[in-house]
DORO-761605 format. One record per residue (C-alpha): chain; residue in three letters; x, y, z. Coordinates in Angstrom, 3 decimals, padded with zeros to 6 digits, m for minus. Each point is the difference from the previous one (the first is absolute). Layout:
% residues N
@kette=A; rest=ALA; east=X; north=Y; up=Z;
...
This chain:
% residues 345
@kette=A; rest=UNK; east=m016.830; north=m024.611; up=014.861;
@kette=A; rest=UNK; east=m000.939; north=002.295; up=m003.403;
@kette=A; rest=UNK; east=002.694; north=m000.462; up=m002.437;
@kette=A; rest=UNK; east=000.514; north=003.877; up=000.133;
@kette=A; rest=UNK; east=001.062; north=000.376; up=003.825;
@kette=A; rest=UNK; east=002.152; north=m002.984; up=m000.555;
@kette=A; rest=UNK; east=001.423; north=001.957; up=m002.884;
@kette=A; rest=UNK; east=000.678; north=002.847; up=001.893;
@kette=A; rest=UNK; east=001.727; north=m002.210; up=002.937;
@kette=A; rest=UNK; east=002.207; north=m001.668; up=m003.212;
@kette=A; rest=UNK; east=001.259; north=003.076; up=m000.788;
@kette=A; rest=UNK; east=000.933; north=001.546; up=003.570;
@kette=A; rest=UNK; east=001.705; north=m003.446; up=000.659;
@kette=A; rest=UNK; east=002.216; north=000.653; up=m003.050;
@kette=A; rest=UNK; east=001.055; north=003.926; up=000.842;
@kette=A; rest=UNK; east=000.863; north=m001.884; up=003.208;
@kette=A; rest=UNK; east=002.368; north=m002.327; up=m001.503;
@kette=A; rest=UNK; east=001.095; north=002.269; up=m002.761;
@kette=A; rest=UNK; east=m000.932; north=m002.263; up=m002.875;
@kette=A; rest=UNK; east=000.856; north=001.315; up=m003.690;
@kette=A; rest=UNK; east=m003.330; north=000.089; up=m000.745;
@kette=A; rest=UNK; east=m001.626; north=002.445; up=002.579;
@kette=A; rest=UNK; east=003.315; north=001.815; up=000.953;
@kette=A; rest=UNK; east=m000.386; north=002.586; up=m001.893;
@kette=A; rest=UNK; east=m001.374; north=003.607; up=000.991;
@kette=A; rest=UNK; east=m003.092; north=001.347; up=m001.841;
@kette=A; rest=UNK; east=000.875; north=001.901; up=m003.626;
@kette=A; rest=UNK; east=m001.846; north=000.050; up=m003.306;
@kette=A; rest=UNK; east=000.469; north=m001.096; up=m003.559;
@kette=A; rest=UNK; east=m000.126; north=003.350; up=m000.581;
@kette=A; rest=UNK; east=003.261; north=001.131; up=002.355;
@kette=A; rest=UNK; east=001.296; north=003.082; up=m002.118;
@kette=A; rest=UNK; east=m003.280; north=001.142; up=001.177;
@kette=A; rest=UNK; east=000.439; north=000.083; up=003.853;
@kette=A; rest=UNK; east=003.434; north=001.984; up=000.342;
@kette=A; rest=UNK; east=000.363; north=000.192; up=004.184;
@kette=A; rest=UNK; east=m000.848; north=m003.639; up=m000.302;
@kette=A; rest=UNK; east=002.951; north=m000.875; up=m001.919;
@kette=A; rest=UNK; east=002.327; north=002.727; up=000.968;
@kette=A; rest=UNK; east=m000.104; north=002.868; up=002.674;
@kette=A; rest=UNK; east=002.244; north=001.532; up=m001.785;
@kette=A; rest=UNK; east=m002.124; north=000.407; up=m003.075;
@kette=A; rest=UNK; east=m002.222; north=002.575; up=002.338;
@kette=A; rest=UNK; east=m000.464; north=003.697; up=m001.928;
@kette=A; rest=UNK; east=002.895; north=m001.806; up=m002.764;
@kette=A; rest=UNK; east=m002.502; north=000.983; up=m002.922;
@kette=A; rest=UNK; east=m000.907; north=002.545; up=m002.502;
@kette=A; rest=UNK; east=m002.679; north=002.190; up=001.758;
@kette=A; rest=UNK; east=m001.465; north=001.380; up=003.535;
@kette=A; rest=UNK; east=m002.775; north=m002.138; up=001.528;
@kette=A; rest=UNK; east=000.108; north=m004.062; up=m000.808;
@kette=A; rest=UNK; east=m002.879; north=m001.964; up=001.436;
@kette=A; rest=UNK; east=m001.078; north=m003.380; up=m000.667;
@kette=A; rest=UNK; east=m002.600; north=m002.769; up=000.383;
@kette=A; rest=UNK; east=000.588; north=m003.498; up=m000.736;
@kette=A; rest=UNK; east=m002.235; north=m002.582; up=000.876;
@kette=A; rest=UNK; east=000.516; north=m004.622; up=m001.183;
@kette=A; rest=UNK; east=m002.415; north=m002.578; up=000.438;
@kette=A; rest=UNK; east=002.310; north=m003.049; up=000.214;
@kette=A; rest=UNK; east=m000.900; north=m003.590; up=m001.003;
@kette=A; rest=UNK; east=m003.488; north=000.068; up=m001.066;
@kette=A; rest=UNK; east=m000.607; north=m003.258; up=m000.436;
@kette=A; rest=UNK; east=000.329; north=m000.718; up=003.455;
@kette=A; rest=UNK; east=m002.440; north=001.963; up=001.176;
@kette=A; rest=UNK; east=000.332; north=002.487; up=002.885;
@kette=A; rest=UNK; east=003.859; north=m000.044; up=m000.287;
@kette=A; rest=UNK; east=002.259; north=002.996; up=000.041;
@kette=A; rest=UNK; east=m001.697; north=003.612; up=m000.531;
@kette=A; rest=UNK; east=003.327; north=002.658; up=000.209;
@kette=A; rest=UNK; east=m000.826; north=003.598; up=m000.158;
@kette=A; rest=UNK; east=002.369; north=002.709; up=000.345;
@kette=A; rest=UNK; east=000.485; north=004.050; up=m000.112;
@kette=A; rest=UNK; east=003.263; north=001.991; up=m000.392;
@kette=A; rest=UNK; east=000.363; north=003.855; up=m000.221;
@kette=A; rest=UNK; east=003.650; north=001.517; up=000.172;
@kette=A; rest=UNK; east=000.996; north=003.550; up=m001.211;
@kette=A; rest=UNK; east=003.566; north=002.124; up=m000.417;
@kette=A; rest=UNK; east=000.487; north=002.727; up=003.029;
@kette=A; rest=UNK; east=001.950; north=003.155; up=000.016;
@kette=A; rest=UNK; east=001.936; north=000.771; up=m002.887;
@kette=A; rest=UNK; east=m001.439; north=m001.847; up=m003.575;
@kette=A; rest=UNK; east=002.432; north=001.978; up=m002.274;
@kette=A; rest=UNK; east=002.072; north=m002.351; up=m002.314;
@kette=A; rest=UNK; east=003.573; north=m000.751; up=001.409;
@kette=A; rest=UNK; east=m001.355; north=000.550; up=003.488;
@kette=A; rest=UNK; east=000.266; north=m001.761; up=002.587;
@kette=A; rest=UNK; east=m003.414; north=m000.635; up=001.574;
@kette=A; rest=UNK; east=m001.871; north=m002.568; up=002.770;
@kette=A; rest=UNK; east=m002.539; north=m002.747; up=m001.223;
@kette=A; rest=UNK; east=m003.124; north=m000.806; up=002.823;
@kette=A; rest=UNK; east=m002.663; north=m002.094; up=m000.384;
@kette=A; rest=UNK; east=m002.186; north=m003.034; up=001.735;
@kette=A; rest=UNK; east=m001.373; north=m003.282; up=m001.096;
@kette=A; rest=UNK; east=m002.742; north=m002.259; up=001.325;
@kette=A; rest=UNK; east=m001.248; north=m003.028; up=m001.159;
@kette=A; rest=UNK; east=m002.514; north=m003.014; up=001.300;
@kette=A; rest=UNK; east=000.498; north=m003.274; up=m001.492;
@kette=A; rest=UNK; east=m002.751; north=m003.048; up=001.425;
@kette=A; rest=UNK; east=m000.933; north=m003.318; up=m000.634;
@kette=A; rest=UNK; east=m002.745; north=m002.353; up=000.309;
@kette=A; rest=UNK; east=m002.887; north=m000.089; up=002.351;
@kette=A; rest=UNK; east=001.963; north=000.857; up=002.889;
@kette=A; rest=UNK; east=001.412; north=003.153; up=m002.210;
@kette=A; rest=UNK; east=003.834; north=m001.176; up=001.541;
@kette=A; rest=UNK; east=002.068; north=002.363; up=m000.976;
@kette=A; rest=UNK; east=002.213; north=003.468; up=000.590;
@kette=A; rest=UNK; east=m000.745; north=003.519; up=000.439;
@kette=A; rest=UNK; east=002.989; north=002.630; up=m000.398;
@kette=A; rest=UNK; east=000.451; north=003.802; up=000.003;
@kette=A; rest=UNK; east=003.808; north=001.326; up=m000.976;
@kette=A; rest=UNK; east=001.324; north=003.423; up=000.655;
@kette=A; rest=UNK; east=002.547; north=000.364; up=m003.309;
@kette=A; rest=UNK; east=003.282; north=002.680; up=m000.069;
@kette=A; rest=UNK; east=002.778; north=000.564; up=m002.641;
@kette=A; rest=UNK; east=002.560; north=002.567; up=m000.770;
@kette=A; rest=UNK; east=000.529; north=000.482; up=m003.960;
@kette=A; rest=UNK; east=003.273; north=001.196; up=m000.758;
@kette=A; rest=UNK; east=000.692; north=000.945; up=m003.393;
@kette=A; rest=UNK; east=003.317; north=m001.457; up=m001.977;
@kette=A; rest=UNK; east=m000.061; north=001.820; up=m003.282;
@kette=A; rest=UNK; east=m002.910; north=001.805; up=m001.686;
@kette=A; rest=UNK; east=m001.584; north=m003.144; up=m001.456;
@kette=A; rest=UNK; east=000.960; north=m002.780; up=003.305;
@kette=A; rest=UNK; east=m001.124; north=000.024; up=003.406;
@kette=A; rest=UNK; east=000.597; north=m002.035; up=002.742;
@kette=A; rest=UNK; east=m002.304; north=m000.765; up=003.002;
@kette=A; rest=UNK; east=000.076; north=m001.745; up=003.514;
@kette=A; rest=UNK; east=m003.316; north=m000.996; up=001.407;
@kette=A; rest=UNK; east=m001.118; north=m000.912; up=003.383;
@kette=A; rest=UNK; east=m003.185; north=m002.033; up=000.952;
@kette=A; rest=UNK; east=m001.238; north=m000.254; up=003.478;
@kette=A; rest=UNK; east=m004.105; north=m001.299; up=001.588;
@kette=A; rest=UNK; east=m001.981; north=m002.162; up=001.794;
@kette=A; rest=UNK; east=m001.945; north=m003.134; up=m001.553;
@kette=A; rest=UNK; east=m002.719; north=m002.445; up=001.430;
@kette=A; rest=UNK; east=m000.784; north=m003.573; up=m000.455;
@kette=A; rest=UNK; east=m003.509; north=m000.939; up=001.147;
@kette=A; rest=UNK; east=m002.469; north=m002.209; up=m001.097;
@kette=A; rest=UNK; east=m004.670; north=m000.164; up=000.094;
@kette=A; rest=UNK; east=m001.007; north=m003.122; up=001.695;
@kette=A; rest=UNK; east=m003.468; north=000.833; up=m000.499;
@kette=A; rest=UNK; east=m001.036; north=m000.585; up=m003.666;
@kette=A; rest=UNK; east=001.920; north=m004.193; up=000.536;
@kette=A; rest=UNK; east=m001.819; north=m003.236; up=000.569;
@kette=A; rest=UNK; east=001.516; north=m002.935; up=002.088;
@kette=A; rest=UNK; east=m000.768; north=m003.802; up=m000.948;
@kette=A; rest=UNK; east=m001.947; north=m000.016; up=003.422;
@kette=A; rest=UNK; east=m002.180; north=002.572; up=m000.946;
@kette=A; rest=UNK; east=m000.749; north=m002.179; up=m002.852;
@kette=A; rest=UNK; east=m004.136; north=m001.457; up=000.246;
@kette=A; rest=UNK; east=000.070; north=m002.962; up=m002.328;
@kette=A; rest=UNK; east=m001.320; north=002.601; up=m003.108;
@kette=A; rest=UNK; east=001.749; north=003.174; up=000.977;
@kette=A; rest=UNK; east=002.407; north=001.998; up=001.915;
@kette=A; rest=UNK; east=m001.951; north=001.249; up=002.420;
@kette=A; rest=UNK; east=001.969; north=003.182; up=001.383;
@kette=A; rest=UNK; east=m003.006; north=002.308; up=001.813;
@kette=A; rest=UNK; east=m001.530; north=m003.151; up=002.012;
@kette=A; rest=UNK; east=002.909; north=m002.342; up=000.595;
@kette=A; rest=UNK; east=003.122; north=001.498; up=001.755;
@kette=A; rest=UNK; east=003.285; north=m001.031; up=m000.802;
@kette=A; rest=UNK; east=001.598; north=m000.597; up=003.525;
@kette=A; rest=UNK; east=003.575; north=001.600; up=m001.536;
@kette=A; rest=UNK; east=002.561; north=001.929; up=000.725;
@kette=A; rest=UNK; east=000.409; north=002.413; up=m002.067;
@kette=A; rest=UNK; east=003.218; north=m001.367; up=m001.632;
@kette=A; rest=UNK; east=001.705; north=003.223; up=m001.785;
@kette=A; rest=UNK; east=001.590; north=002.781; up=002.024;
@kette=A; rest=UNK; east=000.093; north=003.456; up=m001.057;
@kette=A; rest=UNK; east=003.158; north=001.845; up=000.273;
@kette=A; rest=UNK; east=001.468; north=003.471; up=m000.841;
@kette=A; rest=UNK; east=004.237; north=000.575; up=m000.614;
@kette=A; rest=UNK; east=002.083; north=003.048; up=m001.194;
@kette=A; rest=UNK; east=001.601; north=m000.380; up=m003.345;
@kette=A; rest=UNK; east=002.996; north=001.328; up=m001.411;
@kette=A; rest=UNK; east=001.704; north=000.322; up=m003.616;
@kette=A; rest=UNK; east=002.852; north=001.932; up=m001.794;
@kette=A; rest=UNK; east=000.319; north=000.671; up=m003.854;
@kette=A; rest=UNK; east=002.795; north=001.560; up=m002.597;
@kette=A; rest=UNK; east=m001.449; north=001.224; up=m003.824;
@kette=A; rest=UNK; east=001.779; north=001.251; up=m003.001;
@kette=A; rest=UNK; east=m001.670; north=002.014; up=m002.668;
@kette=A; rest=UNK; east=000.641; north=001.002; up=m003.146;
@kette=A; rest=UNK; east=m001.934; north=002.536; up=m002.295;
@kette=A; rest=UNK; east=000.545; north=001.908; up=m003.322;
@kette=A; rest=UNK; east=m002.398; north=001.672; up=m002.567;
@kette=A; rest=UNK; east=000.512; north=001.099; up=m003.376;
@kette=A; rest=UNK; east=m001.626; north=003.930; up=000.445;
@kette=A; rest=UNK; east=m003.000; north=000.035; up=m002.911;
@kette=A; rest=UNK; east=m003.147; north=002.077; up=m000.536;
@kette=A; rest=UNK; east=m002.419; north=m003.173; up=000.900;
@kette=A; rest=UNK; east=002.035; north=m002.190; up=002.109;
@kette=A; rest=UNK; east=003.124; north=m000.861; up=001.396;
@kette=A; rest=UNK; east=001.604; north=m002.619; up=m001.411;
@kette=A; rest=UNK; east=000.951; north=m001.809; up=003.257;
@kette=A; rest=UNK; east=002.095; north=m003.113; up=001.273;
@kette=A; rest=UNK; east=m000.139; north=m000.925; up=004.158;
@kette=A; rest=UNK; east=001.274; north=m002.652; up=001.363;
@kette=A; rest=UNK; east=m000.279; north=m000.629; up=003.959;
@kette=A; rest=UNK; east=002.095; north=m003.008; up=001.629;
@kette=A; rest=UNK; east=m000.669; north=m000.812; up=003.936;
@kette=A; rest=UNK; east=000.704; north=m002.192; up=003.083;
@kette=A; rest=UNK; east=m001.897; north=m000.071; up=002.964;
@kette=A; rest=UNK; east=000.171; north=m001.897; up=003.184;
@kette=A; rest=UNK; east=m003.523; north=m000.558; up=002.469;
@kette=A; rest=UNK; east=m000.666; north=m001.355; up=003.169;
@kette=A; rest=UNK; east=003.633; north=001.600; up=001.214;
@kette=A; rest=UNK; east=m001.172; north=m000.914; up=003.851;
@kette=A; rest=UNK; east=m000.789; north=m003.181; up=m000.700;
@kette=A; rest=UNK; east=m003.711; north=000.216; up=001.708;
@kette=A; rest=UNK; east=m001.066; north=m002.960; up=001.760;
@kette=A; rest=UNK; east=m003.172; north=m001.985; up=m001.388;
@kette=A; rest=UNK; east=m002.095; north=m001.777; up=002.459;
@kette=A; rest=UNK; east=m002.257; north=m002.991; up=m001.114;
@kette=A; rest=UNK; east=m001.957; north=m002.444; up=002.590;
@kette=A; rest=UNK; east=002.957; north=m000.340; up=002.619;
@kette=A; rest=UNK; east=002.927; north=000.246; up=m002.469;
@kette=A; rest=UNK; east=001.675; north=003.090; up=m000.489;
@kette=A; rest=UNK; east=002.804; north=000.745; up=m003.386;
@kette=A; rest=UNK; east=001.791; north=003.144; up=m001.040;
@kette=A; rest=UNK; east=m000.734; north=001.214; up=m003.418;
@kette=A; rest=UNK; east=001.911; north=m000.546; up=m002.543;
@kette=A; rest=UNK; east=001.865; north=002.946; up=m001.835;
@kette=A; rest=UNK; east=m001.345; north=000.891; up=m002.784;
@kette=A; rest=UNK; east=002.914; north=001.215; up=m003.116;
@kette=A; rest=UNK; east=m001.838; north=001.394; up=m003.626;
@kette=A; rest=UNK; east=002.171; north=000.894; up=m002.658;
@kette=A; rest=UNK; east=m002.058; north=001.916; up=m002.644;
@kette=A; rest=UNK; east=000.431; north=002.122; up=m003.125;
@kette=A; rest=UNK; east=m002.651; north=001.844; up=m002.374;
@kette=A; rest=UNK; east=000.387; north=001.755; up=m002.780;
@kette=A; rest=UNK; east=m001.578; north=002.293; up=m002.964;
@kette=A; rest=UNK; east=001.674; north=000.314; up=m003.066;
@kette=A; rest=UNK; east=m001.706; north=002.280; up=m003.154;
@kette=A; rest=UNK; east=000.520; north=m001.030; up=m003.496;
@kette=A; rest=UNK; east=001.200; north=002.523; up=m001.895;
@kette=A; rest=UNK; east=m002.046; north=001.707; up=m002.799;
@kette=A; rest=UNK; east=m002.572; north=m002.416; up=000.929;
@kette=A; rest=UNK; east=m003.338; north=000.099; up=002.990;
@kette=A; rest=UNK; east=001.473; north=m003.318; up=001.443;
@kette=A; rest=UNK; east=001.843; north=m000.347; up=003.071;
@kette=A; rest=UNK; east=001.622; north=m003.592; up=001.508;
@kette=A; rest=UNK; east=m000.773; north=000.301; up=003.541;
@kette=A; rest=UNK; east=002.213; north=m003.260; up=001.697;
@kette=A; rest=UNK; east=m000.391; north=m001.650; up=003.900;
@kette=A; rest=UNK; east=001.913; north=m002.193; up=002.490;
@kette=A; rest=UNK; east=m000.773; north=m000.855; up=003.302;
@kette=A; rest=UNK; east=001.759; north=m002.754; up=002.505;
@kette=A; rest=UNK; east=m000.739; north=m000.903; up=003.102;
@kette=A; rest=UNK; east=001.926; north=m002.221; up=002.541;
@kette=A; rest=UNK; east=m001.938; north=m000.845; up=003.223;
@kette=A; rest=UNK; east=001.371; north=m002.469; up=002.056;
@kette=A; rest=UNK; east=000.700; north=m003.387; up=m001.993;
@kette=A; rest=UNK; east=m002.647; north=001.603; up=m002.449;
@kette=A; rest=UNK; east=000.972; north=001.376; up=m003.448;
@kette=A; rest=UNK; east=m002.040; north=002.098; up=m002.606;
@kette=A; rest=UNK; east=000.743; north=001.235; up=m003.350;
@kette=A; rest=UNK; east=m001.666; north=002.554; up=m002.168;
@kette=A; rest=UNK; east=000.413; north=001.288; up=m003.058;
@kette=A; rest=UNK; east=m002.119; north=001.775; up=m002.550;
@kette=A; rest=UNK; east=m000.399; north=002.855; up=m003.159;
@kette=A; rest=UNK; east=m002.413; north=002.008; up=m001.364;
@kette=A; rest=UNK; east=m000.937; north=001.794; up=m002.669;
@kette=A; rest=UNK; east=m001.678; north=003.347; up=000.324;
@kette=A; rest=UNK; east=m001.591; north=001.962; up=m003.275;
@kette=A; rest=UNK; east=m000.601; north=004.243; up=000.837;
@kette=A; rest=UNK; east=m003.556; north=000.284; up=m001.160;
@kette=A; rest=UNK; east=000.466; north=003.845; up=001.053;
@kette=A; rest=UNK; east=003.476; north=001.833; up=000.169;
@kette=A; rest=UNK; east=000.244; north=002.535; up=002.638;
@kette=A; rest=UNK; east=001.139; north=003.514; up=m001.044;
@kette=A; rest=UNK; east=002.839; north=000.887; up=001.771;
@kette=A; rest=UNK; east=000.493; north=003.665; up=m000.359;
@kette=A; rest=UNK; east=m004.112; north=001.040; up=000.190;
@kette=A; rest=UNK; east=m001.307; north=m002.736; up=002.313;
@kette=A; rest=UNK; east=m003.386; north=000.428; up=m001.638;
@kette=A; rest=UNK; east=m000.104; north=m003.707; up=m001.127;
@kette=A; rest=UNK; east=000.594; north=m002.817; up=002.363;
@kette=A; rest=UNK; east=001.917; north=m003.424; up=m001.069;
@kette=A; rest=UNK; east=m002.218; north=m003.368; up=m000.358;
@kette=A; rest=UNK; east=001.262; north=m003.362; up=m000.436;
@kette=A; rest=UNK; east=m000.760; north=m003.586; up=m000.035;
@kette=A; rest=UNK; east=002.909; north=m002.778; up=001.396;
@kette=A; rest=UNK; east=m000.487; north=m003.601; up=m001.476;
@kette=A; rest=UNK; east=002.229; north=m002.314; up=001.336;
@kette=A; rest=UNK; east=001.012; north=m003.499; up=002.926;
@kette=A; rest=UNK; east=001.585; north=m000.991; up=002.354;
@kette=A; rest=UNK; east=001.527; north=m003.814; up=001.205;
@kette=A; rest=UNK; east=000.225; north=m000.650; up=003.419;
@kette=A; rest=UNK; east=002.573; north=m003.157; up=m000.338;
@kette=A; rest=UNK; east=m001.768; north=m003.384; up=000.216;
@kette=A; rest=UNK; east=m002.851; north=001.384; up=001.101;
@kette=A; rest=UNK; east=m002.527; north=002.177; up=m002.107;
@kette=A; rest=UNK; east=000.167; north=002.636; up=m003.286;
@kette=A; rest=UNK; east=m001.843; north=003.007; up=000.875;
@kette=A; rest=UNK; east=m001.134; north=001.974; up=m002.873;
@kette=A; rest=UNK; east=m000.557; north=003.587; up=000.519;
@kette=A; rest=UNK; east=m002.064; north=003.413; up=m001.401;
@kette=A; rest=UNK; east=000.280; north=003.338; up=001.021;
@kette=A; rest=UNK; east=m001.266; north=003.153; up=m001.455;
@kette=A; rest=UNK; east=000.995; north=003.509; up=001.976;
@kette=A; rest=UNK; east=m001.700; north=003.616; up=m001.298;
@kette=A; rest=UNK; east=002.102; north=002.979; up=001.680;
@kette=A; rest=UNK; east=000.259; north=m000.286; up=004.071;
@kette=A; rest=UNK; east=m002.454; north=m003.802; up=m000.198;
@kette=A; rest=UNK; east=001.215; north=m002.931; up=m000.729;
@kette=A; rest=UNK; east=m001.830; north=m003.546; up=000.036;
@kette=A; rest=UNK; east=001.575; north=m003.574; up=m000.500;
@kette=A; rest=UNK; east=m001.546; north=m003.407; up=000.233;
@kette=A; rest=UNK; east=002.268; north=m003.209; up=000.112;
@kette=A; rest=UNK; east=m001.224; north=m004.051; up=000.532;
@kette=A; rest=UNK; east=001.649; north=m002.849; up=001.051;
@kette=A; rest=UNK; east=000.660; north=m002.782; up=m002.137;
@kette=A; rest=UNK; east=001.122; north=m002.896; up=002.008;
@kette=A; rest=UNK; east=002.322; north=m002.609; up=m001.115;
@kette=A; rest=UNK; east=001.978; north=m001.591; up=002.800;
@kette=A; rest=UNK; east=m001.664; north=m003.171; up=001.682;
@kette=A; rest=UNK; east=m002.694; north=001.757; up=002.357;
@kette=A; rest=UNK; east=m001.769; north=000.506; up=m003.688;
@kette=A; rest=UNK; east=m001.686; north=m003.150; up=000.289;
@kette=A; rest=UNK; east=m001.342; north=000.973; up=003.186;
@kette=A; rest=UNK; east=m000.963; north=003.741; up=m001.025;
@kette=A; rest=UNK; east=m001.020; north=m000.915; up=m003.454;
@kette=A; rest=UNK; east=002.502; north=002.563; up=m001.580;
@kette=A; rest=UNK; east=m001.906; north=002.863; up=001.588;
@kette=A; rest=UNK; east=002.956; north=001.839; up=001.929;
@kette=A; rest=UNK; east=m001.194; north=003.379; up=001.044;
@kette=A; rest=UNK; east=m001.668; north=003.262; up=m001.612;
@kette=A; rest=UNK; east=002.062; north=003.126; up=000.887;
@kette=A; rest=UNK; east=m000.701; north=003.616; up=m000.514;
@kette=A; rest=UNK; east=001.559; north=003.487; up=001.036;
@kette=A; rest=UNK; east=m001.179; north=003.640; up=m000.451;
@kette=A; rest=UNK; east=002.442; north=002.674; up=000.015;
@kette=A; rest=UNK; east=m000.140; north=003.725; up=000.702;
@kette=A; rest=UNK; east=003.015; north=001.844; up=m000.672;
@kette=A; rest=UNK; east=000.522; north=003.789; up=m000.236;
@kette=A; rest=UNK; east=002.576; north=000.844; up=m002.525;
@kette=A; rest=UNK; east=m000.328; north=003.358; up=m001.917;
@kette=A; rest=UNK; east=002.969; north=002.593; up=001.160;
@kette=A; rest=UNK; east=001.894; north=m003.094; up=001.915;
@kette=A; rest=UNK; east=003.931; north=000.629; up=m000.007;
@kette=A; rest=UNK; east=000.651; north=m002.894; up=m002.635;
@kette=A; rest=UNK; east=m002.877; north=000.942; up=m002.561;
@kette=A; rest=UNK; east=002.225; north=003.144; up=m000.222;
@kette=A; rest=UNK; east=003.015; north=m001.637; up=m001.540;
């Protein structure tokens, strides 16, 4: 049998018994960057009109064809945008995340929906549902079985295989539930607003417990419980901002812990009063996923766009299978923001 379908077979026999290791739902180093992943309730919580994002990871290089995770997000305010009103958050999420020859994995599409309600002029707080449909399924086609194996090669177009296919696909509603604080201020200037946010969150997924169906044994999923917080904090009198992270997860008897900070230099302030000149910056900075991997990060953002690139460094034991090459990430943002409610403070 080719390492890679046995592989893929490893892994579904560990979501099956809810092993630390595979437990886990897909999310990427770079989590501040997928919102409705983390929290529904972070849906429309942000400083402008339109919010879409791409994020794609290549997991695990080393191994080959291992995990390939791409996602998009786009979420957006509705009705009323006007500072200290309250106002409804929609978006929807998909993502794809495969592995291997047999390209085992999960397909999801989520249908996001919060209500912002504003506690003083500079807080908000916002409840978030989260509610889809997501597919397991695996390609038999592309594998090779130690039958099919001719003494020089596999032999896959003359010699058949005589299996049954092994993997069953599957589909299963999904449910989740969030709460988010935020808190934002800014210093009125000519050039910029001198601005400190900070955003704390806890989520809850898989609320219906969906069951997961592997071979002939069928589990519930796990709930899934993410405490986050993000912040951005400008220097005063200087271009430099401290922009701080924390993630946890707790799946099942699987725990994850991350924590990070960057440091982001304004090439470019933005005029606040004219809008004629747009804001640029680069962000320098890592994160530590504990026992696992540091995961240094870049991102540079010009006006509504906003690029960021982030890689893996493994340090945990599966290292010296992987060679220290974790996973390359990167995301691409589009976010309209001129004339939203809390530019105007």
């Amino acid at each position: 049998m080719k390492k890679n379908l046995l592989y893929s077979l490893i892994v579904a026999l560990m979501l099956v018994t809810n092993a630390s290791l595979f437990s886990q739902d897909i999310h990427f180093s770079q989590y501040n960057e997928t919102p409705q992943l983390i929290n529904p309730a972070a849906t429309g919580l942000y400083n402008g009109y339109v919010r879409a994002i791409i994020n794609y990871k290549n997991q695990w290089m080393a191994m080959g064809k291992a995990y390939n995770t791409a996602a998009a997000s786009l979420d957006m305010p509705l009705f009323d945008k006007r500072p200290n009103k309250a106002c409804l958050g929609f978006g929807f999420n998909f993502f794809s995340d495969k592995a291997g020859d047999s390209k085992f994995g999960l397909t999801q599409l989520n249908l996001c929906l919060s209500a912002i309600l504003p506690l003083t002029r500079t807080s908000k707080l916002s409840f978030g549902l989260s509610g889809g449909g997501a597919q397991h399924k695996a390609s038999l086609e592309s594998l090779s079985w130690g039958n099919q194996y001719n003494g020089t090669t596999f032999d896959t177009q003359n010699i058949p295989s005589n299996e049954v296919a092994p993997i069953n696909s599957f589909m299963y509603a999904d449910l989740g539930a969030g709460i988010n604080y935020e808190y934002f201020s800014g210093k009125e200037a000519m050039d910029r607003n001198e601005q400190k946010r900070l955003s704390i969150g806890f989520a809850c997924y898989h609320l219906n417990r969906p069951t997961q169906t592997y071979f002939t044994i069928s589990e519930k999923l796990n709930p899934k419980f993410v405490g986050s917080m993000n912040g951005n904090f400008d220097i005063t009198g200087t271009k430099f901002s401290v922009l701080p992270t924390l993630a946890c997860f707790f799946q099942g008897r699987s725990r994850e812990y991350n924590v990070g900070c960057a440091i982001q230099f304004r090439i470019h302030n933005g005029t606040k009063v004219t809008g004629f000149n747009s804001e640029s910056g680069i962000a320098i900075g890592v994160n530590y996923r504990f026992k696992d991997a540091y995961i240094p990060t870049v991102a540079y953002h010009i006006g509504n766009v906003a690029i960021g690139f982030a890689y893996d460094y493994s340090m945990s034991d599966y290292a010296q299978a992987n060679k220290h090459f974790g996973s390359l990430e990167i995301f691409l943002k589009y976010n309209i923001i001129k004339g939203a409610a809390w530019d105007k403070l």
